[in-house]
N, C-alpha and C positions, 0 to 999 in steps of 0.2 A: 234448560234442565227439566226432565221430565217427571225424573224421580223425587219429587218434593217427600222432605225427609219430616215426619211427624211425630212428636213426643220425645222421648230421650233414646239417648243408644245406650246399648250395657257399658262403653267404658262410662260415658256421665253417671251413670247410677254407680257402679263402682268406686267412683273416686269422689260420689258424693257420701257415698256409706265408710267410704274410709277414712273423709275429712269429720263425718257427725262421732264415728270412732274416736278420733282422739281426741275429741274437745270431750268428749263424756269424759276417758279414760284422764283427761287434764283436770276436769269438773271433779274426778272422784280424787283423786290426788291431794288438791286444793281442799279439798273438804276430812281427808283425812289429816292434813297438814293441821286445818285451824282445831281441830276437835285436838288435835296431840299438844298445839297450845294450850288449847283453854284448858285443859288435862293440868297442863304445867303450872300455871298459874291460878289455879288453887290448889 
């Protein structure tokens, strides 16, 4: 093979932007969850 393939292609970037995506939009979720506890419980 000739074409020695170097650094990332667009889908890996894509689908790694999609995966850091939902762990933030998971992260904000979870962090709006515990704030709506601790809200409760005092």
């Amino acid at each position: 093979m000739r074409n020695k393939q170097r650094g990332f292609s667009l889908i890996e970037v894509m689908i790694s932007f999609v995966l850091i995506g939902i762990g933030a939009l998971g992260l904000v979720k979870l962090q709006a969850y515990i704030e709506q506890r601790a809200d409760y419980v005092y």
